[in-house]
PDB file of N, CA, C and O in Angstrom:
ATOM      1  N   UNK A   1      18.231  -6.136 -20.480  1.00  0.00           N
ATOM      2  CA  UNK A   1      17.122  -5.758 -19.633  1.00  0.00           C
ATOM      3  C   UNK A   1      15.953  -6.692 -19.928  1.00  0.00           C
ATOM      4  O   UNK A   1      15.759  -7.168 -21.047  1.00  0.00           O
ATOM      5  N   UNK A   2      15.162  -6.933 -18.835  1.00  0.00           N
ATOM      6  CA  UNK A   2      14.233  -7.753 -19.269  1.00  0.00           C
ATOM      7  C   UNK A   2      13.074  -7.108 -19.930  1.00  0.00           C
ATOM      8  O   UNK A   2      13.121  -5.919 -20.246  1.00  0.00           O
ATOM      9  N   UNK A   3      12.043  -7.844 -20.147  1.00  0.00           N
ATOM     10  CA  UNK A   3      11.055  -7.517 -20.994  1.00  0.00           C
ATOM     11  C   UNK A   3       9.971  -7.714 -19.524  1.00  0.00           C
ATOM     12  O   UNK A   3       9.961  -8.644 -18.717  1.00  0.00           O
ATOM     13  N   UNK A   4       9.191  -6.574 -19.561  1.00  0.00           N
ATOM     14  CA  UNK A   4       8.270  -5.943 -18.475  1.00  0.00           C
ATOM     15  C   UNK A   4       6.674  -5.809 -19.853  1.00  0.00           C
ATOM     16  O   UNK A   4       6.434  -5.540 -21.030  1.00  0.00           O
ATOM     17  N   UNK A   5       6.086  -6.189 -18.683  1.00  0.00           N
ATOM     18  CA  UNK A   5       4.328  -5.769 -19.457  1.00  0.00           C
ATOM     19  C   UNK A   5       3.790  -4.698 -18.574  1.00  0.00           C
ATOM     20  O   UNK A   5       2.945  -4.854 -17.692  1.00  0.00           O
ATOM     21  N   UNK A   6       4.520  -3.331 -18.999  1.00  0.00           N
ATOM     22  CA  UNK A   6       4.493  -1.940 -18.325  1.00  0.00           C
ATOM     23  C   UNK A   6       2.789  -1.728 -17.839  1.00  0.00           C
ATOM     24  O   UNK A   6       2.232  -2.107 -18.869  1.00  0.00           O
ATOM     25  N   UNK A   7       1.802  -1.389 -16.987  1.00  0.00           N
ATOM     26  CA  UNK A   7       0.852  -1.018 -17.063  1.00  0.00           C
ATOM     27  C   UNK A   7       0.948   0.521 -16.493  1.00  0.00           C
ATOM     28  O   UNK A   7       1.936   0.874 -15.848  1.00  0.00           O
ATOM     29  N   UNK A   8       0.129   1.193 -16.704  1.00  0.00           N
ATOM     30  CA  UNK A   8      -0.421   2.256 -16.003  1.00  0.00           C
ATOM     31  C   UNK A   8      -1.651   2.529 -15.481  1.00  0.00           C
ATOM     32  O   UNK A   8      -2.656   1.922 -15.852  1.00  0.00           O
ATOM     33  N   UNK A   9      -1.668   3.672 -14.377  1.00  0.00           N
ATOM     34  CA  UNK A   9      -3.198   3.967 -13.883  1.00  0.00           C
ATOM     35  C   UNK A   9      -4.115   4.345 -15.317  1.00  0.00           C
ATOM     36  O   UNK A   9      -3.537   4.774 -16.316  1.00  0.00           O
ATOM     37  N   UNK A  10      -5.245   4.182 -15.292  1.00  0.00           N
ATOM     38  CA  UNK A  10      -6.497   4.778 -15.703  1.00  0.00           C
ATOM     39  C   UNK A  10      -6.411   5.947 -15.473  1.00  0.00           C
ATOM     40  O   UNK A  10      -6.538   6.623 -16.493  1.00  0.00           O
ATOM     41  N   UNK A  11      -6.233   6.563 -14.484  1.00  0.00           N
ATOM     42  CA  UNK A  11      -6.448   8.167 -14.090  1.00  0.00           C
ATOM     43  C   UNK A  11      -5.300   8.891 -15.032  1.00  0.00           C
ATOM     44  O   UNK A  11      -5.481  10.095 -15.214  1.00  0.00           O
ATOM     45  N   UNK A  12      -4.339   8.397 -15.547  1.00  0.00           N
ATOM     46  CA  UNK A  12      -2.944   8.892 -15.725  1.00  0.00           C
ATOM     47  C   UNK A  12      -3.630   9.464 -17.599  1.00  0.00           C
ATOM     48  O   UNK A  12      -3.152  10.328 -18.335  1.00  0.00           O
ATOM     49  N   UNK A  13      -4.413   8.885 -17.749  1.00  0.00           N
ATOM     50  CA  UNK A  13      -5.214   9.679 -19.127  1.00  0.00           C
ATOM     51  C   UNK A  13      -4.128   9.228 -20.356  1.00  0.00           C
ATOM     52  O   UNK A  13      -3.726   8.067 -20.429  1.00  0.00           O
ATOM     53  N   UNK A  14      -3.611  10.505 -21.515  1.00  0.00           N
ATOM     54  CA  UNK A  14      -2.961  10.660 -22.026  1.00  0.00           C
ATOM     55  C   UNK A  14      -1.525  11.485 -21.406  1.00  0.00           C
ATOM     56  O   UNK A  14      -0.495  11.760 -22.020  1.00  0.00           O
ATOM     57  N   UNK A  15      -1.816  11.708 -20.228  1.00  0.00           N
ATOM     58  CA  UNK A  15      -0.510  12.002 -19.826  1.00  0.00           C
ATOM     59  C   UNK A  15       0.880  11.336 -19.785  1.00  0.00           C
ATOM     60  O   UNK A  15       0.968  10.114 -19.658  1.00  0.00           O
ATOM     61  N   UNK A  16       2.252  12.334 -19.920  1.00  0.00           N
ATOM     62  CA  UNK A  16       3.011  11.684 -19.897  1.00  0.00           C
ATOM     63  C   UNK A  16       3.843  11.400 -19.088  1.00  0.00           C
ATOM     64  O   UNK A  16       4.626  10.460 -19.229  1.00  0.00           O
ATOM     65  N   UNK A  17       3.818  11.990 -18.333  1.00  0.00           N
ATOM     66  CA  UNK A  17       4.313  11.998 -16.672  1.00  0.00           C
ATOM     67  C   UNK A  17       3.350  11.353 -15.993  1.00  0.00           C
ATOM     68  O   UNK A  17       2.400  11.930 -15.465  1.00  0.00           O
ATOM     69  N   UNK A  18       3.572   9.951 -15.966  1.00  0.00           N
ATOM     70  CA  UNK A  18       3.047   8.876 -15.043  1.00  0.00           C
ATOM     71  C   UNK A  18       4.056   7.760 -14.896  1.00  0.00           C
ATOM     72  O   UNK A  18       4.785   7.419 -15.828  1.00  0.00           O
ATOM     73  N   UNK A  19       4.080   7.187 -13.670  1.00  0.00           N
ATOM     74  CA  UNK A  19       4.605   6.144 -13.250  1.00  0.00           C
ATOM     75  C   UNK A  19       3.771   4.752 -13.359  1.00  0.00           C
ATOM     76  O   UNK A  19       2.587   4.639 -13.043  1.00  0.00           O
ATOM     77  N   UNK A  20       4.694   3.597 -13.921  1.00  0.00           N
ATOM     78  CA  UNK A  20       4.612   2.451 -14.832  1.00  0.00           C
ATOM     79  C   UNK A  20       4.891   1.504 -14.051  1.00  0.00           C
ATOM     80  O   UNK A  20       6.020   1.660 -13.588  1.00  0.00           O
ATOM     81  N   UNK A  21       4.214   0.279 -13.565  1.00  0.00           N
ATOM     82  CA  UNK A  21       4.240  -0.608 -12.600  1.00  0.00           C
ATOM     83  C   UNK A  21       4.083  -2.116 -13.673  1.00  0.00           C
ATOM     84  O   UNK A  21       3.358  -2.254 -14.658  1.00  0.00           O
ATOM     85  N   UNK A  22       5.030  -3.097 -13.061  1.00  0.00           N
ATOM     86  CA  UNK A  22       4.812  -4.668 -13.534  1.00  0.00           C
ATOM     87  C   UNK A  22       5.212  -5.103 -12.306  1.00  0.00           C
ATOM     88  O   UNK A  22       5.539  -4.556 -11.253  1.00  0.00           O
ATOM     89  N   UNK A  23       5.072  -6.592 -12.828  1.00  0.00           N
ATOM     90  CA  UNK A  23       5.691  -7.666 -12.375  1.00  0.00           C
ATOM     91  C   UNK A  23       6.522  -8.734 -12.503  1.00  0.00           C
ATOM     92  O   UNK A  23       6.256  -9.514 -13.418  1.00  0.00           O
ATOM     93  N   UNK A  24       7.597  -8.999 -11.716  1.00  0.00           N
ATOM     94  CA  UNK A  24       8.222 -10.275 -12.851  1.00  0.00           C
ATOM     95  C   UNK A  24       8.759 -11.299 -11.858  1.00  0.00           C
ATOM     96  O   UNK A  24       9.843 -10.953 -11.389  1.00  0.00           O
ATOM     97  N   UNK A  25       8.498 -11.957 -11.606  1.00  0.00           N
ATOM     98  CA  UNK A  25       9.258 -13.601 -10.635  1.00  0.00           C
ATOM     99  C   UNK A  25       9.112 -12.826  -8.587  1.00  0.00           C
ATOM    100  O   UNK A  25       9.899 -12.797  -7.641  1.00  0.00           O
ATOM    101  N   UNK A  26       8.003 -12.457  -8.752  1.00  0.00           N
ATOM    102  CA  UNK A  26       7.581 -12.222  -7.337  1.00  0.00           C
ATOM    103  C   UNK A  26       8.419 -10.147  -7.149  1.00  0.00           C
ATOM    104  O   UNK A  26       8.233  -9.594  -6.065  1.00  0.00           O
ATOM    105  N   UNK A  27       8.647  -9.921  -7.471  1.00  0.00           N
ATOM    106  CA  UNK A  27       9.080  -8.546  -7.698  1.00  0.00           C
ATOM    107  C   UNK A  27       8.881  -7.731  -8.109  1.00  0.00           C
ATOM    108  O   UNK A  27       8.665  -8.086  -9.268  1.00  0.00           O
ATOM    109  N   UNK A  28       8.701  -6.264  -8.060  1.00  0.00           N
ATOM    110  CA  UNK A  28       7.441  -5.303  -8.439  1.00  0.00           C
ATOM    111  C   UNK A  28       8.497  -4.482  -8.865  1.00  0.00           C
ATOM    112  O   UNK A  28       9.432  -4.375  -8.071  1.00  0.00           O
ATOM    113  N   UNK A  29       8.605  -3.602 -10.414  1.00  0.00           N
ATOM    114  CA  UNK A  29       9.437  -2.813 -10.738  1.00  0.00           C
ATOM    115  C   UNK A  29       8.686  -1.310 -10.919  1.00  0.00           C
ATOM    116  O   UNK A  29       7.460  -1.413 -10.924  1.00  0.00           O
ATOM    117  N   UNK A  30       8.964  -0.562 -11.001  1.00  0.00           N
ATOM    118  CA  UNK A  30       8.224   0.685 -11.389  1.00  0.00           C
ATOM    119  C   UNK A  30       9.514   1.662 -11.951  1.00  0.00           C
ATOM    120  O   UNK A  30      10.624   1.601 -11.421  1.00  0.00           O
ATOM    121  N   UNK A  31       9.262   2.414 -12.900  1.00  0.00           N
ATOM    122  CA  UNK A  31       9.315   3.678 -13.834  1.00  0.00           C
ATOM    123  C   UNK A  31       8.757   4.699 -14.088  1.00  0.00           C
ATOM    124  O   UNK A  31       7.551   4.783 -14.323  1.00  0.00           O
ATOM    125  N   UNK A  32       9.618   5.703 -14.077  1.00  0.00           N
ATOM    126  CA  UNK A  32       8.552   7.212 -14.754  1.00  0.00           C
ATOM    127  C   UNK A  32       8.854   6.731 -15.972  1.00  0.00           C
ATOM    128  O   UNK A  32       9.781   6.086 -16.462  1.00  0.00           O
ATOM    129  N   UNK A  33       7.168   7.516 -16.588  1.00  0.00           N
ATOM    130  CA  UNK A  33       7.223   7.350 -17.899  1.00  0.00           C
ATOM    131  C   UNK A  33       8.616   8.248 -19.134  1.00  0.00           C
ATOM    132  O   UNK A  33       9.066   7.751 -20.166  1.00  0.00           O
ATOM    133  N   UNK A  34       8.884   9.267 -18.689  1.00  0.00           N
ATOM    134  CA  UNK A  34       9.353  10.509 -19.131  1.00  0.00           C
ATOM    135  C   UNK A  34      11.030   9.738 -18.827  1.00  0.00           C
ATOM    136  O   UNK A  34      11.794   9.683 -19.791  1.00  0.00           O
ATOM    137  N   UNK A  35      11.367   9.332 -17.835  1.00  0.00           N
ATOM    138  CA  UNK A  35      12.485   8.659 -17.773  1.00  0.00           C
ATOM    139  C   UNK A  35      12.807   6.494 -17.555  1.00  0.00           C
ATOM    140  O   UNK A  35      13.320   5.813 -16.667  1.00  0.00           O
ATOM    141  N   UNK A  36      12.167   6.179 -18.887  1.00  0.00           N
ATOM    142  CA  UNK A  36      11.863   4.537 -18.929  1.00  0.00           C
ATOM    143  C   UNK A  36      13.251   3.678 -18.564  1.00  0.00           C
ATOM    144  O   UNK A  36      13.019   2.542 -18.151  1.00  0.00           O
ATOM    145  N   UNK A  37      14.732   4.075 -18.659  1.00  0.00           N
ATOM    146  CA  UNK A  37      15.169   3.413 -18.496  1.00  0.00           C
ATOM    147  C   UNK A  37      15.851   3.017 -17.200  1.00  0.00           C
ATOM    148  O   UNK A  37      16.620   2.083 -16.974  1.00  0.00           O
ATOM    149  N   UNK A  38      15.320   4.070 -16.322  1.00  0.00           N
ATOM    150  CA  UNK A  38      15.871   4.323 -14.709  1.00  0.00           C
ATOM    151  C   UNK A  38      14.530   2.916 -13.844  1.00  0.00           C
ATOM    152  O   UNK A  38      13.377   3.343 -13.776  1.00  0.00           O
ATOM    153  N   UNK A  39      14.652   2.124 -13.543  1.00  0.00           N
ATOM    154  CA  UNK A  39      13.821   1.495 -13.064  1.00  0.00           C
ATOM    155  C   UNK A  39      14.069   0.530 -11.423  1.00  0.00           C
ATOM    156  O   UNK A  39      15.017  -0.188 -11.103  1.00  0.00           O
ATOM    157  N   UNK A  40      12.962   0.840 -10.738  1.00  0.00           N
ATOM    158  CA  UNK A  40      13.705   0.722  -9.263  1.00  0.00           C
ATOM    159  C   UNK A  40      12.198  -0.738  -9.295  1.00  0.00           C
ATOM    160  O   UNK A  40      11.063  -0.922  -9.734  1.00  0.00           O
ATOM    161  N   UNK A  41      13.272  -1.410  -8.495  1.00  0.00           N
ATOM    162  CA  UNK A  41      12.440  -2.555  -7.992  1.00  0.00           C
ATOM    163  C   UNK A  41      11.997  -2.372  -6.310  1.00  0.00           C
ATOM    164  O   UNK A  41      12.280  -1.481  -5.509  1.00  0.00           O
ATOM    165  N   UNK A  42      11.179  -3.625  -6.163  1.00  0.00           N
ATOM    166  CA  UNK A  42      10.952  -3.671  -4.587  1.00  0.00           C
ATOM    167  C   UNK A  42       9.958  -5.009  -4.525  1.00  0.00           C
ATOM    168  O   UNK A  42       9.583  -5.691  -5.479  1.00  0.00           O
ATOM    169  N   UNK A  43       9.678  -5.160  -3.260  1.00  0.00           N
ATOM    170  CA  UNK A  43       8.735  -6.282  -2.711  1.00  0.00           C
ATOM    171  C   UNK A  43       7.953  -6.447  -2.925  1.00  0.00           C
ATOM    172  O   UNK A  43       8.548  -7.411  -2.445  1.00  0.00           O
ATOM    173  N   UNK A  44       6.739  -6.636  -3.276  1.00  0.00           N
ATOM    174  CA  UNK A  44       5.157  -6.899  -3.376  1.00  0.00           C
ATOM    175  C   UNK A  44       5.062  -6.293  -1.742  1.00  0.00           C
ATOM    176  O   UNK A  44       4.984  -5.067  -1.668  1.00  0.00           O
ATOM    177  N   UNK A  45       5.062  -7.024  -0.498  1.00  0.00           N
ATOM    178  CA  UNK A  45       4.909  -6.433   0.891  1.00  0.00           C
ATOM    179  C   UNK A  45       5.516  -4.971   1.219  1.00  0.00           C
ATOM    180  O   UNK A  45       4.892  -4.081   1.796  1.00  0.00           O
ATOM    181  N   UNK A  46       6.692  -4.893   0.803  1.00  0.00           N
ATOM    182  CA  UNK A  46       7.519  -3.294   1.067  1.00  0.00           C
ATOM    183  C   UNK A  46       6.336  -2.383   0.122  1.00  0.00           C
ATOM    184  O   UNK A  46       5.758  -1.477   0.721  1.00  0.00           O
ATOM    185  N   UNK A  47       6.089  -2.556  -0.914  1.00  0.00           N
ATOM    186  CA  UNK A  47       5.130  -1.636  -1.804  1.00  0.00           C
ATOM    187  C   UNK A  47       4.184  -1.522  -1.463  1.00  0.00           C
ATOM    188  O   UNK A  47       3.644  -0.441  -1.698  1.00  0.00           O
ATOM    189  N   UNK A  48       3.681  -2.215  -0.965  1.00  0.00           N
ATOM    190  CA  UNK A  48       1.890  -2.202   0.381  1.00  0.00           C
ATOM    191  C   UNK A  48       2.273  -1.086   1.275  1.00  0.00           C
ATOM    192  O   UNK A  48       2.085   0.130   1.299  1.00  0.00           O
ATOM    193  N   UNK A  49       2.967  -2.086   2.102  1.00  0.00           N
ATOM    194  CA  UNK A  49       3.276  -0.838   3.357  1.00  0.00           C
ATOM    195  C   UNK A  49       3.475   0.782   3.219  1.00  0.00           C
ATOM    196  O   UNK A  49       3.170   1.763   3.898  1.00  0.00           O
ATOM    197  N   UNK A  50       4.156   0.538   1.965  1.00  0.00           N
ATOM    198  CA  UNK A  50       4.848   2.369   1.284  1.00  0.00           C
ATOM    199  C   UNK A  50       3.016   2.791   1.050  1.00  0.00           C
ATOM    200  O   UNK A  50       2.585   3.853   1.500  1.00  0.00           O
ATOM    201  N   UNK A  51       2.242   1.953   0.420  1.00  0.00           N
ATOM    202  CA  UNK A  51       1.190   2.739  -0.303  1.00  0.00           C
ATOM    203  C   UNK A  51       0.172   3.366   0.727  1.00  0.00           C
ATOM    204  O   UNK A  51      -0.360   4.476   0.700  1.00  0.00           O
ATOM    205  N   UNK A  52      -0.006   1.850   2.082  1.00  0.00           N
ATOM    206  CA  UNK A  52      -0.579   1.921   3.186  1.00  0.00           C
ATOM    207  C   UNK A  52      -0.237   3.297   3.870  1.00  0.00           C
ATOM    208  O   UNK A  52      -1.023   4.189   4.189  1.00  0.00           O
ATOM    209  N   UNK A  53       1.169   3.248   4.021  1.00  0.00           N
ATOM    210  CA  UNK A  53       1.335   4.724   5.068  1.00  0.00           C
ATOM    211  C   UNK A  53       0.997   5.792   4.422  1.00  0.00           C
ATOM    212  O   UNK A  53       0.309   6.620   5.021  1.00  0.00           O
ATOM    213  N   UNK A  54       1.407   6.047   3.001  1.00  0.00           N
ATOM    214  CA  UNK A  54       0.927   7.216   2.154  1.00  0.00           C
ATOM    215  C   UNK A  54      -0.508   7.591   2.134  1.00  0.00           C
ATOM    216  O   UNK A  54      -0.895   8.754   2.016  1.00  0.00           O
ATOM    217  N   UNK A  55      -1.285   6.549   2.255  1.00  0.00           N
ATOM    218  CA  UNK A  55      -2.946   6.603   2.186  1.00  0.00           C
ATOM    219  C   UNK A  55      -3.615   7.318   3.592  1.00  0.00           C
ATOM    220  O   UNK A  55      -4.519   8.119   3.830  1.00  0.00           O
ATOM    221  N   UNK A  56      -2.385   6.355   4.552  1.00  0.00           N
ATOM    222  CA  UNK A  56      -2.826   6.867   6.246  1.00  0.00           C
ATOM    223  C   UNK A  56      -2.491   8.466   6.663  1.00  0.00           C
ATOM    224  O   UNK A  56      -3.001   9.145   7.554  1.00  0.00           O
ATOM    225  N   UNK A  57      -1.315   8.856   5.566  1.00  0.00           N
ATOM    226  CA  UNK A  57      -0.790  10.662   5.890  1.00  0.00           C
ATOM    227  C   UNK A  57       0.616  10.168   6.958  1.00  0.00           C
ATOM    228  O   UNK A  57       1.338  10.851   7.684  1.00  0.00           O
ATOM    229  N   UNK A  58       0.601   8.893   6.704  1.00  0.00           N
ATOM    230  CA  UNK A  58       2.038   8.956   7.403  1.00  0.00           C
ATOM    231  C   UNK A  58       3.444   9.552   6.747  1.00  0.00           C
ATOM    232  O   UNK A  58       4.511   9.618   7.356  1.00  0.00           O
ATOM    233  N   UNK A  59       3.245   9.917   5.548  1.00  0.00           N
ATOM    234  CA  UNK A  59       4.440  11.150   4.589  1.00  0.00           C
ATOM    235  C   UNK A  59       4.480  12.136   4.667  1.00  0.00           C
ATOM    236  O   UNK A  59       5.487  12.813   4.456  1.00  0.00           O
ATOM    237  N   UNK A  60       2.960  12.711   5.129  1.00  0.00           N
ATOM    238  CA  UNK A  60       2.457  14.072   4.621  1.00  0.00           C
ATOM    239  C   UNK A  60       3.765  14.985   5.186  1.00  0.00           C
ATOM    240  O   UNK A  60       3.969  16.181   4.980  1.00  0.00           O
ATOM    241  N   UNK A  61       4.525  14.099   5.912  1.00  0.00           N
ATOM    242  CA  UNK A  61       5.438  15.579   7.016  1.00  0.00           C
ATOM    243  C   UNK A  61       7.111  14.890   7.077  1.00  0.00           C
ATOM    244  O   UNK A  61       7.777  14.724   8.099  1.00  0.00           O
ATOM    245  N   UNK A  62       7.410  14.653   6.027  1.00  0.00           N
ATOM    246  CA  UNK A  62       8.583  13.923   5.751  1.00  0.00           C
ATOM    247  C   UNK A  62       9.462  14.780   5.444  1.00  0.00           C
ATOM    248  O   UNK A  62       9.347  15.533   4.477  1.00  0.00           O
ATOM    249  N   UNK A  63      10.814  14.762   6.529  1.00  0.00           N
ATOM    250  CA  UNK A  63      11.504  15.820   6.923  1.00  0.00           C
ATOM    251  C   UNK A  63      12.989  15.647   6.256  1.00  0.00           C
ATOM    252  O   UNK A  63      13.857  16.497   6.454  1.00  0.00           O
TER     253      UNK A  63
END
């Protein structure tokens, strides 16, 4: 597995249930903290769009 420079939100405190975001050769990985070795990648652009619609309430009703 590669070696990731895990960050987290600020808001996420001392909590341990937060999700863990890097980067590595143009590719964005993320992890729950509580489960580190399950780790899903994606796009830099696909991860916009996901965050964009979530922000707009385009999830709020996801069936």
């Amino acid at each position: 597995m590669s070696t990731y420079l895990w960050r987290k939100s600020s808001y996420s405190g001392d909590a341990g249930n937060c999700v863990n975001v890097a980067a590595s050769d143009g590719v964005i990985v993320l992890r729950e903290s509580d489960d580190p070795e399950t780790i899903l990648s994606t796009t830099p652009a696909a991860l916009r769009d996901f965050i964009r619609g979530a922000k707009a309430g385009r999830l709020d009703h996801v069936r």
